[in-house]
C-alpha positions as CSV (number, residue, x, y, z in Angstrom):
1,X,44.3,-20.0,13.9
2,X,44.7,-17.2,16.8
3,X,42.6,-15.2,18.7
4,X,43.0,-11.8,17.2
5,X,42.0,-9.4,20.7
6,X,40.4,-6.7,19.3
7,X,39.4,-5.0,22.6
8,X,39.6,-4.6,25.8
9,X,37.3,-3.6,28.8
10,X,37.0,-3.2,32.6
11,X,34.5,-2.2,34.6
12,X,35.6,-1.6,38.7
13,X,32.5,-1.5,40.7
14,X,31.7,-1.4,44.1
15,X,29.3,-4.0,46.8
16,X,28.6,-3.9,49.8
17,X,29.1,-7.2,52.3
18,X,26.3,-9.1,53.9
19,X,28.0,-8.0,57.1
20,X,30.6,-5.9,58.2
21,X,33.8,-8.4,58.3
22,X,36.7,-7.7,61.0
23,X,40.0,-9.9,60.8
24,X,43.5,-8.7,61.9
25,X,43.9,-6.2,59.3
26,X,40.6,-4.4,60.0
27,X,37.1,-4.4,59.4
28,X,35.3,-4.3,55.8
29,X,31.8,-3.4,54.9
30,X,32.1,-3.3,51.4
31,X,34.5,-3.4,48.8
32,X,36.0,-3.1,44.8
33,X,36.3,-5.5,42.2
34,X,37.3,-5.0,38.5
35,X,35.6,-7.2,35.7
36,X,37.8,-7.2,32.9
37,X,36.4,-8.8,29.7
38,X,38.8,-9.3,26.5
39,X,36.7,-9.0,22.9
40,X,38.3,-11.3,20.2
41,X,37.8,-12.7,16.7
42,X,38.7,-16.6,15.5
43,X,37.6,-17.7,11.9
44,X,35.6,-14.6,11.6
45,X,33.9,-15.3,14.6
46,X,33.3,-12.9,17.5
47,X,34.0,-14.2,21.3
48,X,35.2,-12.8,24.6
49,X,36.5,-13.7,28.0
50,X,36.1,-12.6,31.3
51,X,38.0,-12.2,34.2
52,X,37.5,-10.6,38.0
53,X,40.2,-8.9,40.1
54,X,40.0,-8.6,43.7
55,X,42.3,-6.1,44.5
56,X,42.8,-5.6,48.5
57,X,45.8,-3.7,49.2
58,X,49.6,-3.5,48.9
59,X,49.6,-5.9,52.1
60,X,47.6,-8.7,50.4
61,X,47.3,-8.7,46.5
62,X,50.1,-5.6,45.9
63,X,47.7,-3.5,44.6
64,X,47.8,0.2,45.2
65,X,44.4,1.8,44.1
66,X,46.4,4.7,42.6
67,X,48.1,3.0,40.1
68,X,45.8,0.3,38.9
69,X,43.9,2.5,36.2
70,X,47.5,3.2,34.6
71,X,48.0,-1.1,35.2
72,X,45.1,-1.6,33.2
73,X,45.9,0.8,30.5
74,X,49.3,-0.3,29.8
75,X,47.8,-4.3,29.5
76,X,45.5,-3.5,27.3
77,X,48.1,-1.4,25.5
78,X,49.6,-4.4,25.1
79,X,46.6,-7.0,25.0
80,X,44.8,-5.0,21.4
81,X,45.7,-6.8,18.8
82,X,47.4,-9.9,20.5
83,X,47.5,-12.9,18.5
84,X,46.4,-15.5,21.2
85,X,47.4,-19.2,20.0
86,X,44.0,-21.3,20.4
87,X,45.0,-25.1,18.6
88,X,45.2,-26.5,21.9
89,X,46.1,-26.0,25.6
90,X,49.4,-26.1,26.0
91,X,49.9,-23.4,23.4
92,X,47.4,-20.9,24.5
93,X,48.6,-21.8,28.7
94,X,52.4,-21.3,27.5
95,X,51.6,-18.1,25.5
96,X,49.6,-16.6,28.2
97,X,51.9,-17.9,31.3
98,X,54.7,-16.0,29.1
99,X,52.8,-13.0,28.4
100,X,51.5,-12.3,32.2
101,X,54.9,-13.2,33.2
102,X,56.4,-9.7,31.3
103,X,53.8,-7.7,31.9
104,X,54.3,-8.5,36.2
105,X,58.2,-8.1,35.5
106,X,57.6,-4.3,33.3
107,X,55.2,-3.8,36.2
108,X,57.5,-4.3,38.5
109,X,60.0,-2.5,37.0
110,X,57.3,0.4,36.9
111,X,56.6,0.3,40.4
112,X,57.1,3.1,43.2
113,X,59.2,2.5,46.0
114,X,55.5,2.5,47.9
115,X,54.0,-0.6,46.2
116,X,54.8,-4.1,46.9
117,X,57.8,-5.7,45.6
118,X,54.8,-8.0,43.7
119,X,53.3,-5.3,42.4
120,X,49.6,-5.2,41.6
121,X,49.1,-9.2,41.5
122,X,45.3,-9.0,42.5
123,X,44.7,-6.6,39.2
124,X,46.8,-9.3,36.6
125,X,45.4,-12.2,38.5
126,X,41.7,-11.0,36.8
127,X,43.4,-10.1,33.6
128,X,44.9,-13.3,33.0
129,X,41.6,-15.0,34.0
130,X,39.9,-13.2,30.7
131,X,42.8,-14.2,28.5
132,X,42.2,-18.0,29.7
133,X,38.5,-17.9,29.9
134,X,38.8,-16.5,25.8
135,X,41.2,-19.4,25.0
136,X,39.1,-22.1,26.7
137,X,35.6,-20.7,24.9
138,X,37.4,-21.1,21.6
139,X,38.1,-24.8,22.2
140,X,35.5,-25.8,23.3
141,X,36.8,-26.5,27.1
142,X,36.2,-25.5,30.3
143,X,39.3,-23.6,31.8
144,X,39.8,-26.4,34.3
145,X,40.3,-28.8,31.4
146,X,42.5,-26.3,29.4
147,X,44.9,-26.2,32.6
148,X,45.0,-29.9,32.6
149,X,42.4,-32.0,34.9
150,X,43.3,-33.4,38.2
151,X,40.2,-34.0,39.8
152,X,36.3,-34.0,38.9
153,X,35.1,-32.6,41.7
154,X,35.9,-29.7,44.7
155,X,34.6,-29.9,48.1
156,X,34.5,-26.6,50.7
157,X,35.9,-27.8,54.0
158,X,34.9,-24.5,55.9
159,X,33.3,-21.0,55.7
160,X,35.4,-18.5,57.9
161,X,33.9,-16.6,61.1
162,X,34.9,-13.2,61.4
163,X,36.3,-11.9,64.5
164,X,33.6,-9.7,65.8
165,X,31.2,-12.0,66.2
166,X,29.6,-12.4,69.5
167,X,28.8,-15.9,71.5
168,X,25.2,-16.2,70.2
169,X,26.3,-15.7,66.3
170,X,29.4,-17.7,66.4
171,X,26.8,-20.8,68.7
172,X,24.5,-20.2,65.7
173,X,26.9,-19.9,62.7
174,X,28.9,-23.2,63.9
175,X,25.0,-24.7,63.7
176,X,24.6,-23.9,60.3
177,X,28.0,-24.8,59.3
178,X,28.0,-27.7,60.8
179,X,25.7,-28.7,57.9
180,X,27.9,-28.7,55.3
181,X,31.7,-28.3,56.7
182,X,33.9,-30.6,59.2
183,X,36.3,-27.9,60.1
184,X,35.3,-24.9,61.6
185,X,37.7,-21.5,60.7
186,X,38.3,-18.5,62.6
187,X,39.8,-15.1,61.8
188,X,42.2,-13.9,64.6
189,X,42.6,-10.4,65.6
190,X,46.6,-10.8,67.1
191,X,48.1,-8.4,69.3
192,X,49.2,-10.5,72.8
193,X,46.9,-13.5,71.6
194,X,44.7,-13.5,74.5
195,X,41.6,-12.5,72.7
196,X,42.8,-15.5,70.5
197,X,42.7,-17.9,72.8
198,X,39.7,-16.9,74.2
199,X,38.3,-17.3,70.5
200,X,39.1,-20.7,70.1
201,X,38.2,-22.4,73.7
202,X,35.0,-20.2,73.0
203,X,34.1,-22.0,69.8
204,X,35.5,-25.5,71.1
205,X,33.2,-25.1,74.1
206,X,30.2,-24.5,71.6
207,X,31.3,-27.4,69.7
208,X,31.2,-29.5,72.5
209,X,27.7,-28.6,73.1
210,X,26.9,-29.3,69.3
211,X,28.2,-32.6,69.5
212,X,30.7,-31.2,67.1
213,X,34.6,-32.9,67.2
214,X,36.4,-31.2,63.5
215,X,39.6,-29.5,64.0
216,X,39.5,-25.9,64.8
217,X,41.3,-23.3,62.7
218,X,42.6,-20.0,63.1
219,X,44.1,-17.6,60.6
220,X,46.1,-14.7,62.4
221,X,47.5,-13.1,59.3
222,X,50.6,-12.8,60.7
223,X,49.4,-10.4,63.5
224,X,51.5,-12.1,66.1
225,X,55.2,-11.4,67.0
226,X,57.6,-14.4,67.2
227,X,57.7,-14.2,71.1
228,X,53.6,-14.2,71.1
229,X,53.4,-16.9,68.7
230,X,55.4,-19.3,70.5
231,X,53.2,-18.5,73.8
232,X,50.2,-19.1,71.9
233,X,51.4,-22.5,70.8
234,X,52.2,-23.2,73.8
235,X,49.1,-22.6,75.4
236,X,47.1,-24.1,73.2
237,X,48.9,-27.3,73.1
238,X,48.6,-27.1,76.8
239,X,44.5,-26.6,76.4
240,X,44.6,-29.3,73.5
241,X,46.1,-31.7,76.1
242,X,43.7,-31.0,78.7
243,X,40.5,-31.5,76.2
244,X,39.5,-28.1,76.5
245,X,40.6,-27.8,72.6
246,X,40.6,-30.3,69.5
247,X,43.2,-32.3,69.2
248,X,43.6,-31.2,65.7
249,X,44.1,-27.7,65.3
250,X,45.6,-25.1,62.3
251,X,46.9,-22.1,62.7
252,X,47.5,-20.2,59.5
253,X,50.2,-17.3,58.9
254,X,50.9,-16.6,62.7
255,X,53.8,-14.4,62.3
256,X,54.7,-11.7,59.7
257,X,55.1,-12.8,55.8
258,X,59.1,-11.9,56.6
259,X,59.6,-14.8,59.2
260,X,60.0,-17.4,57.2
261,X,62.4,-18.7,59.1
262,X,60.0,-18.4,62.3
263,X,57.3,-20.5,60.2
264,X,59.8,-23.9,60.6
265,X,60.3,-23.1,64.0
266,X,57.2,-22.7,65.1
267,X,56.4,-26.2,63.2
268,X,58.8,-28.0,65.4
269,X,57.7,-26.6,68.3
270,X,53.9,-27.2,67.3
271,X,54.7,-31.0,66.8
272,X,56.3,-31.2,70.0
273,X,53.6,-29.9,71.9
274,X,51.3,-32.5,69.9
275,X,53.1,-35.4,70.1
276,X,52.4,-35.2,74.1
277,X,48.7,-35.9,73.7
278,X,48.7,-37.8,70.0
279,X,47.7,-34.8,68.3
280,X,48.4,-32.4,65.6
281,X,49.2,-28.7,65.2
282,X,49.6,-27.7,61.4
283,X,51.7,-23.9,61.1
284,X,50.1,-23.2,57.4
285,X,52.0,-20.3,55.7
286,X,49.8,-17.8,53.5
287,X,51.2,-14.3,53.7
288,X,54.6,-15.7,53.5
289,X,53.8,-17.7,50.3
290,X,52.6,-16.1,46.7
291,X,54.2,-17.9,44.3
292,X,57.1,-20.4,43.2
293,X,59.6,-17.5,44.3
294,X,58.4,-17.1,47.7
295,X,58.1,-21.2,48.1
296,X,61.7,-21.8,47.0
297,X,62.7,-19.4,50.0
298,X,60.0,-20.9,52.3
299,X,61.8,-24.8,51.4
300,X,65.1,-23.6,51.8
301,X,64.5,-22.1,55.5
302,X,62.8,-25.0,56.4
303,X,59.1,-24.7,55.7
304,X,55.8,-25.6,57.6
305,X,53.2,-28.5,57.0
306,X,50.5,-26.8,54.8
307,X,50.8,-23.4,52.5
308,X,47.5,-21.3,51.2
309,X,47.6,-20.4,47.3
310,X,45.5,-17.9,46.5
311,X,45.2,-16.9,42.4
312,X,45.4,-13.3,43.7
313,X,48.6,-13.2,45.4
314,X,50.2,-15.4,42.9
315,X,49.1,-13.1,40.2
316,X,47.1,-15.9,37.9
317,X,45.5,-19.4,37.7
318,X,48.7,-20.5,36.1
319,X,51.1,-19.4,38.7
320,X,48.6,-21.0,41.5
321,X,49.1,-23.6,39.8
322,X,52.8,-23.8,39.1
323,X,53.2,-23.0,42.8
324,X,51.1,-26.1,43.8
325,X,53.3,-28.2,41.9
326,X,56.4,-27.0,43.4
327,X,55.3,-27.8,46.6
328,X,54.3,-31.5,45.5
329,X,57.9,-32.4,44.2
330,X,59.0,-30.2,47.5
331,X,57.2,-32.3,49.7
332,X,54.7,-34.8,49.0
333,X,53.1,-34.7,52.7
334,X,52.6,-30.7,52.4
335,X,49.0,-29.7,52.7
336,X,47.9,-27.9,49.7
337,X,45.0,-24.7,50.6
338,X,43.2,-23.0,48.0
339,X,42.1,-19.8,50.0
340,X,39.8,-17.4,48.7
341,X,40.0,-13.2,49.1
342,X,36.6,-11.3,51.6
343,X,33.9,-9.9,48.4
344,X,34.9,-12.4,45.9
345,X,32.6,-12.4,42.6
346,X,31.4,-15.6,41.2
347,X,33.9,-15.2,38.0
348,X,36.9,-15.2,40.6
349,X,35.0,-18.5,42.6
350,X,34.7,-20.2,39.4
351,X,38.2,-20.1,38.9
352,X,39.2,-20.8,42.2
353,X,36.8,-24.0,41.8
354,X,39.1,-24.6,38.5
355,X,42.6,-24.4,40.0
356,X,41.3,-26.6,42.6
357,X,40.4,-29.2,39.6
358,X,44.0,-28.9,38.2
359,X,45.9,-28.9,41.3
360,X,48.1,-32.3,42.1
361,X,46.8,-31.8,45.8
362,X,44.1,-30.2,47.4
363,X,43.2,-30.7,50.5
364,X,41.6,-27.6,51.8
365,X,39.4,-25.1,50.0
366,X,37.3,-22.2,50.7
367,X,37.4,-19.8,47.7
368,X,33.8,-20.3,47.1
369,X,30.9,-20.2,46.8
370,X,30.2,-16.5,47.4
371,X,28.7,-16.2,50.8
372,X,29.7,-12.4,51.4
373,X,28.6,-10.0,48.8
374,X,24.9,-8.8,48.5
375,X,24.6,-8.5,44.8
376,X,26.3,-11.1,42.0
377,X,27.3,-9.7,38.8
378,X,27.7,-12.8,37.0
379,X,25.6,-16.1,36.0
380,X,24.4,-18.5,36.6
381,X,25.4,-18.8,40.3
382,X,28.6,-20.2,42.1
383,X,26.9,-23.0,44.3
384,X,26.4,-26.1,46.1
385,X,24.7,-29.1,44.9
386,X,22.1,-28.7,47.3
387,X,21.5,-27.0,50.6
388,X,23.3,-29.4,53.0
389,X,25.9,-30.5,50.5
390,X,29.5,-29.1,50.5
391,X,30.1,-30.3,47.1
392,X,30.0,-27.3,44.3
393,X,28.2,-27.9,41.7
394,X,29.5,-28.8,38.3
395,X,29.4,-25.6,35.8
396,X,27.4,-25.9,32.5
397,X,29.8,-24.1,30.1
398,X,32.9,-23.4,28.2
399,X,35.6,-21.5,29.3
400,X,34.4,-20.5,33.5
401,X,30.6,-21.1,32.7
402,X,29.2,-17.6,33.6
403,X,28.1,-14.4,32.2
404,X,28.3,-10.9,33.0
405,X,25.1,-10.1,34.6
406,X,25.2,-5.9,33.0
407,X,22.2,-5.1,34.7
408,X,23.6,-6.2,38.2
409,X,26.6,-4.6,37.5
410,X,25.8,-1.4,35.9
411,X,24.1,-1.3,38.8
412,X,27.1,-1.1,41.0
413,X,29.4,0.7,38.6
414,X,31.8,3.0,39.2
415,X,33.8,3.7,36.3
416,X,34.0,1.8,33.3
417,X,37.0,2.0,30.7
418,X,37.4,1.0,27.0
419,X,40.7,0.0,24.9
420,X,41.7,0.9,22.2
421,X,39.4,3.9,22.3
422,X,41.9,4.9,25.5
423,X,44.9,3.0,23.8
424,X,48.7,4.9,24.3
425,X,47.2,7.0,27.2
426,X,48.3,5.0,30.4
427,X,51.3,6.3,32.3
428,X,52.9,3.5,33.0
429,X,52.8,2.4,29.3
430,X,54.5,5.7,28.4
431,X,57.0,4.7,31.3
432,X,57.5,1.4,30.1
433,X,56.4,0.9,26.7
434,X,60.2,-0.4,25.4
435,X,59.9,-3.2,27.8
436,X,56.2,-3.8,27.8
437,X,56.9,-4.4,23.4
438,X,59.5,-6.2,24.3
């Protein structure tokens, strides 16, 4: 039998960071999250799902914050009184990779000529969590198994530095994350790329005096122009030659999400300048990949060796996932990133942690633990096997394996919404309500 959805709620609250967090795009102290949990009945039992968006901007997850209350009214428009197929995975994955596939397309089509051409991908990516967490509770599965297993087990390779950190905090953060990771990230802050490079033969020389040899990496967020890029490669090849850097070095999304084209070129020229000392420079897209669309034109221009998939660009779980699998049968040698988004809950780690499981490749990934927000609004806890471990521990439960914490959370409410005691009243529904039935 289906799960009959018989309501609908989010609640968008608010937490502030362990410390203010600068990258290329700014600097954040706190920020929003939704929770979204979908109520439903199977067999005359009550059960429900839950889900965390991470909405960030137009810019990153295509999320305007003036238009997601009418996005979340028009889904769970359509969401009360779903029948959601629950015999096995494959049916409820297919209905629900269907469903969230309409419901970005009517968004899409909703959209003002101000928001993204992807539309509000952070605010489905939570929503479609719910609707799998749900189908995996009433099968007894964990949402990693209801996906389809790849793996038992996810490692995190790094914990990202921000940019304003000073000498002393990056000397003692490389310290303690030496502990657990082999690679040591870096947020860039772009513009000519000198402060850049400064960054990284900064935290090589540290490493040096930690007796610490991992590749460095550096995400620029595609702060750099073509022209700067190219320098920058250049130069640190030059440095990488001359020990002053690793030999093994990433650097993630140098150029703007357009220049695709730029990405392959900048590969080439990154594995010439490594082949001179026996090295390698990786060009990893992130920006300029967010799902299977994107990757098709990434191939065709030529493509890079690594790509980040993050569940909030790509809008879901199962479109992270899709996306991953592309790339395989793409390119087998293609590193495969699961990145995670700055404030991320544990319900949005612990299904990071499960795409990770169902991915055919995974070589990198950060997505969690939570290591930046003060308060947790969920349990139990994301985490490591133990304090020097990088391994994350194994959750306990159907479906994602956490609870809302209510008290945590009503703690940092900010509004909180209920369908179908709200149903009809969205905007956008009344906009698109023909194709959202449809």
């Amino acid at each position: 039998m289906p799960i009959s959805i018989t309501e609908v709620e989010s609640y968008v609250y608010r937490v502030p960071l362990t410390s203010a967090f600068a990258w290329a795009r700014g600097t954040m102290s706190d920020v929003t999250n939704i929770v979204t949990v979908v109520h439903g009945e199977l067999n005359g039992a009550s059960l429900a799902g839950i889900g965390e968006s991470l909405p960030r901007g137009p810019d990153v997850t295509g999320d305007v914050w003036d238009g997601i209350g009418d996005v979340i009214g028009a889904v769970g428009d359509r969401l009360y009184k779903l029948e959601l197929p629950a015999s096995d995975p494959s049916s409820s994955v297919g209905f629900i990779a269907e469903l969230m596939a309409s419901l970005g397309q009517q968004i899409q089509a909703a959209a003002t000529e101000t928001e993204n051409s992807k539309p509000y991908r952070g605010t489905l990516s939570g929503i479609e969590m719910a609707l799998l967490d749900i189908a995996a509770r009433a099968q007894a599965l964990t949402v990693a198994e209801l996906l389809g297993t790849r793996r038992s087990e996810v490692r995190v390779n790094a914990r990202t530095i921000a940019a304003n950190v000073t000498r002393a905090q990056m000397a003692e953060r490389l310290r303690q994350n030496a502990k657990r990771f082999a690679i040591c990230r870096l947020k860039g802050s772009g513009g000519d790329g000198v402060e850049d490079l400064g960054r990284l033969t900064t935290t090589a020389e540290i490493c040096r005096e930690l007796g610490l040899s991992g590749p460095l990496w550096i995400d620029i967020n595609g702060a750099f122009a073509v022209d700067v890029a190219r320098d920058f490669i250049e130069q640190i090849g030059r440095l990488a030659h001359e020990d002053r850097l690793s030999r093994r070095l990433i650097i993630e999304q140098p150029v703007a999400k357009q220049d695709i084209t730029s990405l392959a070129a900048l590969q080439s020229l990154a594995d010439e300048r490594a082949a001179t000392y026996g090295g390698e420079i990786v060009i990893m897209a992130d920006e300029s990949v967010w799902d299977r669309e994107d990757l098709k034109k990434f191939h065709e221009a030529g493509g890079c060796r690594a790509i980040n998939i993050k569940i909030q660009k790509s809008g879901g779980l199962i479109e992270a996932l899709r996306t991953a699998e592309l790339s395989v049968a793409q390119d087998p040698d293609r590193r495969i990133y699961v990145g995670g988004i700055p404030g991320t809950g544990d319900i949005a780690a612990r299904a990071a942690v499960a795409v990770g499981m169902a991915l055919p490749r995974l070589d990198y990934f950060t997505a969690a633990p939570p290591s930046m927000v003060v308060h947790r609004v969920a349990e139990p806890a994301c985490r490591f096997v133990d304090e020097t471990s990088n391994l994350i521990a194994e959750q306990t439960g159907p479906g994602l394996g956490v609870k809302i914490d209510m008290v945590a959370l009503r703690s940092l409410l900010h509004s909180h919404r209920r369908i179908p005691e709200e149903f009809g009243k969205s905007s956008l529904a009344a906009v698109s309500s023909a194709r959202l039935t449809s």
